[in-house]
SERO-4910 file (N, C-alpha, C, O; in steps of 0.05 Angstrom, whole numbers):
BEGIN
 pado doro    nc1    nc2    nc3   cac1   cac2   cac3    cc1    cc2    cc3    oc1    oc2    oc3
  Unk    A   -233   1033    740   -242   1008    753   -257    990    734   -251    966    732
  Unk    A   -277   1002    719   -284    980    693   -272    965    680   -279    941    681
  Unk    A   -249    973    664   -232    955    650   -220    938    673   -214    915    666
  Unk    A   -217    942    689   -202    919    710   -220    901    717   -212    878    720
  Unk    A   -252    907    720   -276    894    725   -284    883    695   -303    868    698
  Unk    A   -278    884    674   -277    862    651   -263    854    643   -266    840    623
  Unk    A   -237    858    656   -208    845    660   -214    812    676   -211    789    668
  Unk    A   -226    824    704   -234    805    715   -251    783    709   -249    759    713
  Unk    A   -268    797    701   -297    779    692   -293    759    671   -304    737    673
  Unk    A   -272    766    644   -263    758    620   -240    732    637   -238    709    629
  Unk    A   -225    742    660   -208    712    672   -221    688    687   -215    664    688
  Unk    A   -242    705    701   -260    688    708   -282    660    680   -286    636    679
  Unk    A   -287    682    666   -311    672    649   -288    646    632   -299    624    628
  Unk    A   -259    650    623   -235    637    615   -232    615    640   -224    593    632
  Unk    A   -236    619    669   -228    597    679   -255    580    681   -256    558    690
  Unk    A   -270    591    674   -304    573    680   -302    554    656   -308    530    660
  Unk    A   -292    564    623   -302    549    613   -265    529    607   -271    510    594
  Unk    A   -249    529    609   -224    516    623   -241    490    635   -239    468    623
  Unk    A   -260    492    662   -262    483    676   -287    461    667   -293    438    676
  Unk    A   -297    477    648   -317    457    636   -311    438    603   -323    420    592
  Unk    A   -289    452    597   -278    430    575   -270    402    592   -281    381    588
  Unk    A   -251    406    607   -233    389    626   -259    366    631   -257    342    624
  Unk    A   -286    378    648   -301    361    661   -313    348    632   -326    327    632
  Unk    A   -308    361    610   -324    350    587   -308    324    580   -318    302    575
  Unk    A   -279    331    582   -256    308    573   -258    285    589   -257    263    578
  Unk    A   -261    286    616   -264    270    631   -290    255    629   -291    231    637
  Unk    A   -317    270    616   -337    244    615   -321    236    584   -320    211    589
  Unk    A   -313    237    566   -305    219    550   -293    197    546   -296    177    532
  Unk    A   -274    205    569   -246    180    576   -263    171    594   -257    148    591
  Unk    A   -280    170    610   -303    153    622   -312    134    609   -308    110    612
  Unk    A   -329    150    589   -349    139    570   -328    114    552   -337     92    545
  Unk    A   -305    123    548   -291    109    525   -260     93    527   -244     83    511
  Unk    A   -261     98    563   -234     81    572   -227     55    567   -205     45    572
  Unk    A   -246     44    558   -239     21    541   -227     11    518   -216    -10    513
  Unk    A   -232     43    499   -222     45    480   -203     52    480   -190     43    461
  Unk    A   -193     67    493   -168     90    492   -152     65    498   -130     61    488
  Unk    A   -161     49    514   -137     27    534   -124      5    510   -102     -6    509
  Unk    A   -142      4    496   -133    -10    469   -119     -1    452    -99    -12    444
  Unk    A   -126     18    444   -100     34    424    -78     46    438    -59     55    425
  Unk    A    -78     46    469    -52     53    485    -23     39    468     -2     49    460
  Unk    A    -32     12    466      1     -2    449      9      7    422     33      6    416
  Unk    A    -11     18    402     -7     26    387      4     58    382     17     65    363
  Unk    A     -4     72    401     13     98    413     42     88    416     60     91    400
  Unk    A     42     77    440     63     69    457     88     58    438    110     68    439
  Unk    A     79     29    414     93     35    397    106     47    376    126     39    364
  Unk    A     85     73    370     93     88    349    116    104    360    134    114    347
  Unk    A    110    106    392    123    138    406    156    120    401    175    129    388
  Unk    A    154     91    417    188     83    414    188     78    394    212     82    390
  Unk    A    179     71    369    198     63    348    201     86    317    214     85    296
  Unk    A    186    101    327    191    122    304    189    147    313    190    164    295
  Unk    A    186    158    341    184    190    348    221    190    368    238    208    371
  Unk    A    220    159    380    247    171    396    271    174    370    287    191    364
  Unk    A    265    144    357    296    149    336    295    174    320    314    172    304
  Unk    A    284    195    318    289    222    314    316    231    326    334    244    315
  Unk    A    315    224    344    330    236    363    361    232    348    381    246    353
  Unk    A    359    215    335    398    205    316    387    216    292    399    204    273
  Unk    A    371    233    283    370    247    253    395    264    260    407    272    239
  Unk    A    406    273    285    426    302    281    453    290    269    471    304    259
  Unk    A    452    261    273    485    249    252    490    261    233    511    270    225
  Unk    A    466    260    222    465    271    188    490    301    191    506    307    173
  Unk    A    487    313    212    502    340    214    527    338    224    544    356    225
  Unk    A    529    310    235    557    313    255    571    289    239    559    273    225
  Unk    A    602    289    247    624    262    239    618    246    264    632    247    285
  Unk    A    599    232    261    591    205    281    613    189    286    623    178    266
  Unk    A    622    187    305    639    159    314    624    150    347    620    164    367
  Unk    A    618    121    342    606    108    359    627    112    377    622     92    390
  Unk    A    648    123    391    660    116    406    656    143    419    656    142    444
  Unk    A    653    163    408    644    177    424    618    198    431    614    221    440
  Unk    A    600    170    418    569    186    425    554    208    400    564    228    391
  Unk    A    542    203    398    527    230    389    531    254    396    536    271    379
  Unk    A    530    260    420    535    281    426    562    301    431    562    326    434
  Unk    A    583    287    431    607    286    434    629    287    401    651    296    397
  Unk    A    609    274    385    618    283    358    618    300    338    595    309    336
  Unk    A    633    310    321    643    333    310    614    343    296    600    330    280
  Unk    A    609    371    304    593    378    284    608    382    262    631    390    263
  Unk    A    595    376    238    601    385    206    589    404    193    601    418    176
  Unk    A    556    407    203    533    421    187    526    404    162    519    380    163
  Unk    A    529    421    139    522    412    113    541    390     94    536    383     71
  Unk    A    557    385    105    584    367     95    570    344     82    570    341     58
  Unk    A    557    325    100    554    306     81    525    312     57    518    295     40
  Unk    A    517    332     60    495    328     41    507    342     11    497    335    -11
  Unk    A    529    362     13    546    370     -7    560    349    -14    564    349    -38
  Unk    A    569    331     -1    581    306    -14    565    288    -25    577    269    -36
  Unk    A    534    289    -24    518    278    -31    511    289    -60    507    275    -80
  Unk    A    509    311    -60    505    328    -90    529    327   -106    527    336   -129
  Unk    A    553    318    -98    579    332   -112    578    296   -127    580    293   -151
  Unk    A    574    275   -109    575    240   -125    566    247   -142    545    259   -145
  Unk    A    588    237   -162    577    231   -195    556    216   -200    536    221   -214
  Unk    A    561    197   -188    534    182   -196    498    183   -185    480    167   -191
  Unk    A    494    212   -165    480    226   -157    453    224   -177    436    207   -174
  Unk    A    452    239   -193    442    247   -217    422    211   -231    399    203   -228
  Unk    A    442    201   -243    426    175   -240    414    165   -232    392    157   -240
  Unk    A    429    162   -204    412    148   -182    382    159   -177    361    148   -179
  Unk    A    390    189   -170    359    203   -168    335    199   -198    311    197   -195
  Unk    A    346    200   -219    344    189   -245    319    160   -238    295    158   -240
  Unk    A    339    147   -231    332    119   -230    307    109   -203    291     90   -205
  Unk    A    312    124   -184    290    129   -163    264    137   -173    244    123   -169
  Unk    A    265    159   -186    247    168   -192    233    156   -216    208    160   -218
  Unk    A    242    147   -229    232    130   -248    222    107   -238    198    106   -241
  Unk    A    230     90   -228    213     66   -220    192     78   -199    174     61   -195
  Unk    A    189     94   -188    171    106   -167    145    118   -180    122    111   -178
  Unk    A    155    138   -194    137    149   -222    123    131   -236     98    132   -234
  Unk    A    135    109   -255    115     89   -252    107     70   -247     94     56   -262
  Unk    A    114     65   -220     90     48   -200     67     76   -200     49     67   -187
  Unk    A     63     90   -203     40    118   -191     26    104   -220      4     94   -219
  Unk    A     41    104   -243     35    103   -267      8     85   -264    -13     94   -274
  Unk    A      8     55   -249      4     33   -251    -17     36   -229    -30     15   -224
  Unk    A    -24     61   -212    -34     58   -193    -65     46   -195    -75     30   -179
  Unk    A    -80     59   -221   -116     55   -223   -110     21   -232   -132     11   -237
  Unk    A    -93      5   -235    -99    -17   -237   -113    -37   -208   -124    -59   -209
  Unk    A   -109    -26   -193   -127    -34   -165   -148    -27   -164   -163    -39   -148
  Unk    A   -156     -9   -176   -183      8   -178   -203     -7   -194   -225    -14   -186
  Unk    A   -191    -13   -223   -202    -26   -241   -211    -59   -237   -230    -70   -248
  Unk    A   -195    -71   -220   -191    -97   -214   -217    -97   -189   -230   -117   -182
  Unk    A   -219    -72   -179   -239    -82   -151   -261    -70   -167   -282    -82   -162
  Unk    A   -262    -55   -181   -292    -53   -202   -303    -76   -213   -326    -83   -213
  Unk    A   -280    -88   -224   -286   -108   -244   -304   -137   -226   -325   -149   -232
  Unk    A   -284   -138   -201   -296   -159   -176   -315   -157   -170   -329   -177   -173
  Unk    A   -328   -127   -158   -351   -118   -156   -378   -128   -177   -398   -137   -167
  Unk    A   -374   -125   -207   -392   -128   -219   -391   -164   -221   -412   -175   -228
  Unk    A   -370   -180   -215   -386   -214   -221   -404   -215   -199   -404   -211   -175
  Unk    A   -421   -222   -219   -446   -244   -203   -453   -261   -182   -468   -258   -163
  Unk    A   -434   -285   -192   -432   -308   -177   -408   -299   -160   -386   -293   -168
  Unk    A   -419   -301   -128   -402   -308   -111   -379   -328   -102   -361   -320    -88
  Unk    A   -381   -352   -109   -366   -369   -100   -338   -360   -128   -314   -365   -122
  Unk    A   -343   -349   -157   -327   -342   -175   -306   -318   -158   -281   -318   -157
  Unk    A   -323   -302   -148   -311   -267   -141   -296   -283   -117   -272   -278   -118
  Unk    A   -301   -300    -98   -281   -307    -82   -259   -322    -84   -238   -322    -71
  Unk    A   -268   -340   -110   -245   -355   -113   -223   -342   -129   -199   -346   -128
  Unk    A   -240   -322   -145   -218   -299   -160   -202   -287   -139   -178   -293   -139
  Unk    A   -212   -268   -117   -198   -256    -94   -184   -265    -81   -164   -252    -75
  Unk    A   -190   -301    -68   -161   -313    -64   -145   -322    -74   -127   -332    -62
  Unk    A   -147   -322   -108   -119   -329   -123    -98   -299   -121    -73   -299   -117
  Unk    A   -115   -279   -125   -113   -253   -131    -86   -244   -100    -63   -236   -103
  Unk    A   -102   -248    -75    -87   -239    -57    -62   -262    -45    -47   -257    -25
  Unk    A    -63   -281    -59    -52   -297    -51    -19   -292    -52     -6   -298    -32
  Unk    A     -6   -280    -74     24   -269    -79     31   -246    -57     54   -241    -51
  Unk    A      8   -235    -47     20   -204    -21     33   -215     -4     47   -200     10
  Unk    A     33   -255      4     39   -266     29     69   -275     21     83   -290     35
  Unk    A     78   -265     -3    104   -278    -12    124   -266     -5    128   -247    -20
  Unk    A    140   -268     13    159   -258     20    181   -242     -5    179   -256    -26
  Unk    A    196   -223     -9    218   -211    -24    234   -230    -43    238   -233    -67
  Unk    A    243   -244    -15    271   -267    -26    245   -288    -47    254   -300    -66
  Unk    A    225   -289    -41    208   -316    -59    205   -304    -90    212   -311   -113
  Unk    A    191   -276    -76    177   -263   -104    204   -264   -129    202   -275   -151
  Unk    A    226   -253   -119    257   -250   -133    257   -286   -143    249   -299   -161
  Unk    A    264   -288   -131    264   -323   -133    239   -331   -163    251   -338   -183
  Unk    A    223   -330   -163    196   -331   -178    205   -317   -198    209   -331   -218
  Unk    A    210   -292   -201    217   -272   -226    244   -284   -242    246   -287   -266
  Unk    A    264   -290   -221    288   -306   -234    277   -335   -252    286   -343   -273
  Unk    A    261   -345   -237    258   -372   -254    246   -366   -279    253   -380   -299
  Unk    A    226   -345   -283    205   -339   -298    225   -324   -324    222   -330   -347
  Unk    A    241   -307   -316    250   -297   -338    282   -312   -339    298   -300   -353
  Unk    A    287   -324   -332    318   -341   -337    323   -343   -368    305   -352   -382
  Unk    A    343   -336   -377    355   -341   -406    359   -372   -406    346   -380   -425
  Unk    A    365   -383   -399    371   -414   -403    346   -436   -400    340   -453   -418
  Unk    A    331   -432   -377    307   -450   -374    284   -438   -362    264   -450   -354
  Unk    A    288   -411   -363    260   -391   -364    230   -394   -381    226   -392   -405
  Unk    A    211   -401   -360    188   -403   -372    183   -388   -397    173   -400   -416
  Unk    A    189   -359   -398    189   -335   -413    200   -342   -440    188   -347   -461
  Unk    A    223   -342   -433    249   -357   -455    241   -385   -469    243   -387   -493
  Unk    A    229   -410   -452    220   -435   -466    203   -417   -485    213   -408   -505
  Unk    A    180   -413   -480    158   -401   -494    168   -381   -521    157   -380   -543
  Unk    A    190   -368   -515    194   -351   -541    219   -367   -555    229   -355   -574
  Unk    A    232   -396   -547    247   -413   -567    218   -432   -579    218   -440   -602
  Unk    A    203   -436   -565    185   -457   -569    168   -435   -603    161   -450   -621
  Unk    A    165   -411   -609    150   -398   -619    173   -380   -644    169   -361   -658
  Unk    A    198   -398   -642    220   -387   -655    239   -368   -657    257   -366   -673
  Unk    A    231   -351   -635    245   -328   -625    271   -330   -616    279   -353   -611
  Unk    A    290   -307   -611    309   -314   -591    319   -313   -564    319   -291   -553
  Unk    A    328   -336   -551    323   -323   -522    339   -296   -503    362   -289   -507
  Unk    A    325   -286   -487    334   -256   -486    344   -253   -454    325   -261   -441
  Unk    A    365   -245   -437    370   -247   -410    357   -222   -404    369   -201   -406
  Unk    A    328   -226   -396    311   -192   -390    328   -188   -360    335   -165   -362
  Unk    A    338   -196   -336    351   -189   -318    378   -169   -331    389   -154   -315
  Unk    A    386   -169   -351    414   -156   -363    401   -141   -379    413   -143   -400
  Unk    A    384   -127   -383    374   -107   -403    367    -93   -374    355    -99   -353
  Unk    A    387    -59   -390    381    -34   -365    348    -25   -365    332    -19   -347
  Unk    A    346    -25   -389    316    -16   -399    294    -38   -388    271    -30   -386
  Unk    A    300    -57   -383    275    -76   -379    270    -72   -347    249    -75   -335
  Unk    A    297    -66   -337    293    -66   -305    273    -56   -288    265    -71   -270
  Unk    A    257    -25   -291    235    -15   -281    211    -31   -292    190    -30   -279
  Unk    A    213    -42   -308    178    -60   -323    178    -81   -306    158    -90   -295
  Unk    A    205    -90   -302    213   -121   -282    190   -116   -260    167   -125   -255
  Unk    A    213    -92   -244    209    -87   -221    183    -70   -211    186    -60   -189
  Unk    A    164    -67   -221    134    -53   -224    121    -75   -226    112    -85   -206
  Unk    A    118    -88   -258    102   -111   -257    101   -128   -242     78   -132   -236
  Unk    A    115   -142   -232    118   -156   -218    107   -155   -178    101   -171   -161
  Unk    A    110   -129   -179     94   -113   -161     65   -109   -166     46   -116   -153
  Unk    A     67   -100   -181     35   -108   -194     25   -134   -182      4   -134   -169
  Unk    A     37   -153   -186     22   -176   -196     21   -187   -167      3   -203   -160
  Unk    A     46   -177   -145     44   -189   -126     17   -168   -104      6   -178    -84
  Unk    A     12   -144   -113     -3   -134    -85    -31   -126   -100    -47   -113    -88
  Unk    A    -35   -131   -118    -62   -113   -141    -82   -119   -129   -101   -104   -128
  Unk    A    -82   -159   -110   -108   -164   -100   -106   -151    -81   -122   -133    -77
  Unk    A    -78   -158    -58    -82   -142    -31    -98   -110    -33   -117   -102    -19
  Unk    A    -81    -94    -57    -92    -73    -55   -119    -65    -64   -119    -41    -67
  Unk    A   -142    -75    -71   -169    -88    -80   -185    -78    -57   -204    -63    -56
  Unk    A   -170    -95    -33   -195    -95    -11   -200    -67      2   -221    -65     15
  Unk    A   -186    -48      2   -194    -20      7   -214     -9     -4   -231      5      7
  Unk    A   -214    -17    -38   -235    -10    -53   -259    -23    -57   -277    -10    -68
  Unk    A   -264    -47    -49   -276    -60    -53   -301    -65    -20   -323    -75    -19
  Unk    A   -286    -54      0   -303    -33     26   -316    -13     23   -338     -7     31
  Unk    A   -294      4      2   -318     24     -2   -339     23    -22   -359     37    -25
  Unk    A   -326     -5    -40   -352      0    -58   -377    -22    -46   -396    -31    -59
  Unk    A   -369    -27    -17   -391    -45     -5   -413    -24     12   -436    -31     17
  Unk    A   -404     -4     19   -411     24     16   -437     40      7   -452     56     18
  Unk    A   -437     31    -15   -452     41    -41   -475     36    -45   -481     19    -62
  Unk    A   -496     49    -29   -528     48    -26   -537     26    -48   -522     22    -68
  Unk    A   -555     14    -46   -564     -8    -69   -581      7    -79   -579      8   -104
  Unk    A   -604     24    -68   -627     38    -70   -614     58    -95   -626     62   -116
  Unk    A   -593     67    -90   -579     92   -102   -574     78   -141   -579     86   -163
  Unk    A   -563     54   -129   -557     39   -161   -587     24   -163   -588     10   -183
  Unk    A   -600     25   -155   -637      7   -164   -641     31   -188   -646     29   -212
  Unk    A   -635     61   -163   -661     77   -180   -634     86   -207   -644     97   -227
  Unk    A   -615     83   -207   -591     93   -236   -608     60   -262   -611     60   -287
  Unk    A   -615     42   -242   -616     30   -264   -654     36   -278   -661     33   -302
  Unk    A   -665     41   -264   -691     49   -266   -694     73   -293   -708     72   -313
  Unk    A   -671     96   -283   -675    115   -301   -654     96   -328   -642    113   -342
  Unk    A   -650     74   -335   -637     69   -357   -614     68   -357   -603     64   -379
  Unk    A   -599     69   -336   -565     65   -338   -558     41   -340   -568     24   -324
  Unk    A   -536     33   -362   -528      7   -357   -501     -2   -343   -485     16   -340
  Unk    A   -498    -15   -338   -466    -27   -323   -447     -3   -327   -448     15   -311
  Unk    A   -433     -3   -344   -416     30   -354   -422     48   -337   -408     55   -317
  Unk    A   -447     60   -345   -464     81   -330   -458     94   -308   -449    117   -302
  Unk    A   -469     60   -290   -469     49   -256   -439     56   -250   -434     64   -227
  Unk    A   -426     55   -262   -396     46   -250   -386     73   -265   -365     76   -252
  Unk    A   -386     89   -278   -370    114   -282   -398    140   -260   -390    158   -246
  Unk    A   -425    134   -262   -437    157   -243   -443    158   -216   -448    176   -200
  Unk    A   -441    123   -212   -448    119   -175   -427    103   -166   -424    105   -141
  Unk    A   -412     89   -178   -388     75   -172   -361     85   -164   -351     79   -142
  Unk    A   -350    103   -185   -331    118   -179   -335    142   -159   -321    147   -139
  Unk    A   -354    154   -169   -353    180   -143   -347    158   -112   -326    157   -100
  Unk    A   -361    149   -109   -361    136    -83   -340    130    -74   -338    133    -50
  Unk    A   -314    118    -90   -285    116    -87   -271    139    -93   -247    137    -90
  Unk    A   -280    162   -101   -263    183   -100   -239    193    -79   -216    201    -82
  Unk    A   -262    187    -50   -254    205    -27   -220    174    -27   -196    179    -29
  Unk    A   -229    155    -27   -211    135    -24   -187    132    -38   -166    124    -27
  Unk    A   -190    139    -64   -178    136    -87   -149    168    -79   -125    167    -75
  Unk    A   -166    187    -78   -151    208    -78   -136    209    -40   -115    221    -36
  Unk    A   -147    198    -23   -127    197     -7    -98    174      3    -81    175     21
  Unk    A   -104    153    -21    -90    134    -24    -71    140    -40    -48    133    -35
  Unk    A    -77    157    -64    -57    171    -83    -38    191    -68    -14    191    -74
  Unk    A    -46    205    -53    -32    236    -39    -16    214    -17      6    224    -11
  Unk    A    -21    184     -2     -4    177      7     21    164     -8     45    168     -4
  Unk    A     10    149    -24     32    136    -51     41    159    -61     64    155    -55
  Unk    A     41    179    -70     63    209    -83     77    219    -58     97    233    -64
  Unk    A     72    218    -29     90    227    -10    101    210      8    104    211     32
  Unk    A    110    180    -20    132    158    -14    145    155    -44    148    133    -54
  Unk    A    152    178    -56    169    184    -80    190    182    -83    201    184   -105
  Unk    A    201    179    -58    234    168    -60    236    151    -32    258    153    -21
  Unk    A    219    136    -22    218    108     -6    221     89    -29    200     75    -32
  Unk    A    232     86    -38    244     55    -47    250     31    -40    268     25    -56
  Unk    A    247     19    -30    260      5    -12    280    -14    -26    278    -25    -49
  Unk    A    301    -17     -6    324    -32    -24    323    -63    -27    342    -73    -40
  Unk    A    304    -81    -17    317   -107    -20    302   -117    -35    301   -142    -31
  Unk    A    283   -109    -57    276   -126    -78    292   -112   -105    291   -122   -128
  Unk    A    305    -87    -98    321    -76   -112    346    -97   -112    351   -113   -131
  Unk    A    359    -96    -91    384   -117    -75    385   -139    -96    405   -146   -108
  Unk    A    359   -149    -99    351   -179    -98    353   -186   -133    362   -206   -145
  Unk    A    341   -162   -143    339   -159   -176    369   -153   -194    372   -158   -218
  Unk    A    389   -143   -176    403   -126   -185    434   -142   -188    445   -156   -172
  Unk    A    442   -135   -210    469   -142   -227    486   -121   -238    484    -96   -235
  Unk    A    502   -132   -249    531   -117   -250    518   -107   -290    528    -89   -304
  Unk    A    502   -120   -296    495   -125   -324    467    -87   -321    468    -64   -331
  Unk    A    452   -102   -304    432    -82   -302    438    -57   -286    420    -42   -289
  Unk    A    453    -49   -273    465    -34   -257    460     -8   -269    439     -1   -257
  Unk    A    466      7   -282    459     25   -294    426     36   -293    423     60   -289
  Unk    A    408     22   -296    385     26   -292    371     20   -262    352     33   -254
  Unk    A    388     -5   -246    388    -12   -217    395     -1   -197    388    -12   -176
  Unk    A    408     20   -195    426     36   -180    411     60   -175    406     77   -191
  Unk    A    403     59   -140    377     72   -135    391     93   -112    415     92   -111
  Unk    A    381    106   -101    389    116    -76    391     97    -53    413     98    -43
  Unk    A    373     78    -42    357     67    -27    385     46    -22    396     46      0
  Unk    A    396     27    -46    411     13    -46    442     34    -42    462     20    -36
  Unk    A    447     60    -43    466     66    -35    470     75     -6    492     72      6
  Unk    A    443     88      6    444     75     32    456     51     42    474     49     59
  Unk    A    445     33     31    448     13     39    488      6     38    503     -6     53
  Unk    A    489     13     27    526      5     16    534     28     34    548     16     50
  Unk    A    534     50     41    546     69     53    543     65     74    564     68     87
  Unk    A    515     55     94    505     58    125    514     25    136    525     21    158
  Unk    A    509     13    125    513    -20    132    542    -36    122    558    -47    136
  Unk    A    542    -33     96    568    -51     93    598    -31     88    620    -40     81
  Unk    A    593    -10     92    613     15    101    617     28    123    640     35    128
  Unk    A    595     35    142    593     34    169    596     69    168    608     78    187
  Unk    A    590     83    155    588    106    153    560    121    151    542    128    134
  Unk    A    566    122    176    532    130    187    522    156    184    497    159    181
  Unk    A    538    175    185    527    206    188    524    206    162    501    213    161
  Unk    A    533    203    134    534    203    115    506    191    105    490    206     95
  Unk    A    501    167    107    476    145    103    453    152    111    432    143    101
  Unk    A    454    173    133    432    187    161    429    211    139    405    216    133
  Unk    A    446    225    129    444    247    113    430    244     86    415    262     80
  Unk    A    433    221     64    417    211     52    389    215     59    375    234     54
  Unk    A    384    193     70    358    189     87    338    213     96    314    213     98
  Unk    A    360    235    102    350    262    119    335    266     90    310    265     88
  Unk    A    351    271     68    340    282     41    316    265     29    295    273     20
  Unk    A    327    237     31    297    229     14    265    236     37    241    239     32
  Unk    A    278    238     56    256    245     85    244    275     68    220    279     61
  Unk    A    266    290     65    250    314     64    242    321     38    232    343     37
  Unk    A    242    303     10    226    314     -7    202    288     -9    184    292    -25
  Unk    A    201    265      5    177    263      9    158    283     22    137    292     12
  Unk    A    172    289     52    147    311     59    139    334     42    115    338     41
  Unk    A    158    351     28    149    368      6    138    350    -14    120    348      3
  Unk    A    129    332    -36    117    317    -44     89    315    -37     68    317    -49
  Unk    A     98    311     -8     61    301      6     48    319      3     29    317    -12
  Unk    A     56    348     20     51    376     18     38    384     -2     15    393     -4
  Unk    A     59    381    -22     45    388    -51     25    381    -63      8    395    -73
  Unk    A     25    360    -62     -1    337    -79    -28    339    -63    -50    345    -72
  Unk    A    -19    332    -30    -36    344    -23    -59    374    -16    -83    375    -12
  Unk    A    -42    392    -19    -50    415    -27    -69    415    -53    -89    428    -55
  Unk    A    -59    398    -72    -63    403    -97    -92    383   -103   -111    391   -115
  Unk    A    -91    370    -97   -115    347    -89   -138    360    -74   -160    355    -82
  Unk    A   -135    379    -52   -152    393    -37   -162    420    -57   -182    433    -52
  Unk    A   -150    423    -73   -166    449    -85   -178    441   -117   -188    455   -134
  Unk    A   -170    410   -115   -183    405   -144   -216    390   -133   -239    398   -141
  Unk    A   -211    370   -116   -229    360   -111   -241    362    -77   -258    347    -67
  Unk    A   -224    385    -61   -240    385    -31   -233    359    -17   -248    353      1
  Unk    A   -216    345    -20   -211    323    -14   -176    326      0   -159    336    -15
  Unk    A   -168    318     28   -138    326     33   -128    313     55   -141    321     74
  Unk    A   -113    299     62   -107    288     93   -105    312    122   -105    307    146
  Unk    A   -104    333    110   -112    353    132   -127    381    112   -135    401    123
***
C-alpha cells in the first residue's frame, strides 16, 4: 500500500503544480495581453508564409506535375538530387557560390570599423551628415544599384574607364573579366549596405557606460585603448551573433543582382546555383527539380549554422541557442 500511497501523492503533488504553472501563465497573458496582441501578426505571418509552404518541400522527392497535385505525383526519392551532383557544371557553380559568399564574410568587420570610426567624431551635425550619406544607397533598389555599377564601370563612357584614359591607361570592360566578377559583386555591396549595417553596432556601442570609458581614460588609455578594451568587448556579444547568422546564409545567394550583373562574357565566374534555380524552376517550369536544389542549399546552410554556431559557443560562450 505505500508505493501506491507515493504513487498517489507524487500524481497529486504533479497535478497541483500543473495547476499552478497554468494559473502562473494566465497572470502573464493578463499582465501582457497587449503585447502578445501586437506581435499576433507577426506570428500569424511567419506561420503562412514560411511554416505552411513547407508543406511543397516533398516535390523535391516526387515528378511534380501540376495537373495532378502533389500528392498524386510520382514519387522519385533521390532522383533529382543525383541529377543535381551528376551536372557538369555542378562543381563550378558550387565553386562560384561559395566564393562570392566567402568573401562577402571576408568583408564582414568593415561595418564594425565604420560604426567605430562614427562613434569616435566629435561633432554631431558631421556624424549625421556622414550616416545619411552613408545609409542612403540600402534604399536603392537591385535594378538601380546594377544600373549605377554599369554606368560606373562601362568600357566606352564609364566614369572608371574616363579616369583611367584621362591618366593614360587602357580602357578595360571590368563586366567581361571572369575574375573581376566577385570584387564587382561584394564591393559594390559593400558600398550599398555598410551604413545600413552600422546601425546595429552603433546601439550597442550607445550601450557603453560613459563612467566605464571616464575611468579607462583616467587610468591613461588613449582612443586605441578605449576602442580595442571597452569598445570592442561590448560588440562582441553582437558582432559574433551577426557573424553565426551571415555563415548560416552560405549558399543564400540571391539571384537578381547576380541576373542583373551577368553575361555571356563573365559567365564562367557568374554562374551561381541561385541563378540555376532560377532557369530550371521559372523559365523551365521544372519544379521538383528547382525544389530539390533549394532542399540542398536549405540543408547545408542549416549544417553551416550548426557548426559555426557550435563553434562560436565554445570559443567565446556566445551562441543563438
Amino acid at each position: 500500500m505505500k508505493p501506491a500511497r507515493q504513487t498517489a501523492a507524487r500524481g497529486h503533488s504533479g497535478a497541483e503544480n500543473f495547476d499552478e504553472k497554468m494559473r502562473g501563465a494566465r497572470k502573464v497573458f493578463l499582465k501582457n495581453y497587449q503585447l502578445l496582441i501586437l506581435i499576433l501578426p507577426a506570428f500569424a505571418a511567419t506561420f503562412i508564409f514560411s511554416y505552411i509552404p513547407m508543406y511543397g518541400v516533398q516535390i523535391a522527392f516526387k515528378n511534380f506535375r501540376p495537373s495532378l497535385g502533389i500528392w498524386a505525383s510520382e514519387w522519385v526519392g533521390l532522383e533529382h538530387f543525383v541529377r543535381l551532383f551528376q551536372f557538369p557544371n555542378f562543381l563550378p557553380m558550387l565553386r562560384n557560390t561559395l566564393t562570392i559568399t566567402l568573401y562577402t564574410l571576408a568583408v564582414f568587420p568593415i561595418e564594425i570599423i565604420v560604426a567605430l570610426m562614427l562613434n569616435e567624431l566629435g561633432s554631431l551635425k558631421f556624424k549625421k551628415t556622414v550616416q545619411m550619406v552613408s545609409y542612403a544607397p540600402h534604399f536603392l533598389s537591385t535594378v538601380v544599384l546594377c544600373g549605377i555599377v554599369k554606368l560606373f564601370l562601362g568600357r566606352a563612357n564609364g566614369v572608371v574607364n574616363n579616369l583611367l584614359a584621362f591618366l593614360g591607361g587602357d580602357r578595360i570592360d571590368f563586366l567581361a573579366l571572369p575574375e573581376a566578377f566577385a570584387s564587382i559583386y561584394v564591393w559594390s555591396g559593400v558600398w550599398q549596405n555598410v551604413g545600413w549595417g552600422t546601425i546595429i553596432y552603433l546601439a550597442a556601442l550607445a550601450g557603453v557606460s560613459s563612467e566605464l570609458v571616464e575611468a579607462a581614460r583616467m587610468d591613461g588609455a588613449g582612443r586605441l585603448r578605449i576602442i580595442w578594451h571597452v569598445n570592442i568587448p561590448a560588440l562582441t556579444p553582437t558582432i559574433v551573433i551577426l557573424f553565426i547568422m551571415s555563415a548560416g546564409s552560405i549558399m543564400s545567394l540571391g539571384y537578381e543582382k547576380i541576373f542583373l550583373l551577368q553575361n555571356n562574357l563573365n559567365l564562367p565566374a557568374s554562374r551561381v546555383i541561385s541563378t540555376y534555380v532560377y532557369d530550371m524552376g521559372i523559365l523551365r517550369n521544372q519544379f521538383s527539380y528547382a525544389t530539390a536544389i533549394d532542399f540542398f542549399n536549405n540543408a547545408v546552410n542549416i549544417a553551416t549554422l550548426m557548426a559555426v554556431n557550435a563553434l562560436a559557443d565554445r570559443l567565446t560562450g556566445i551562441g543563438l541557442w
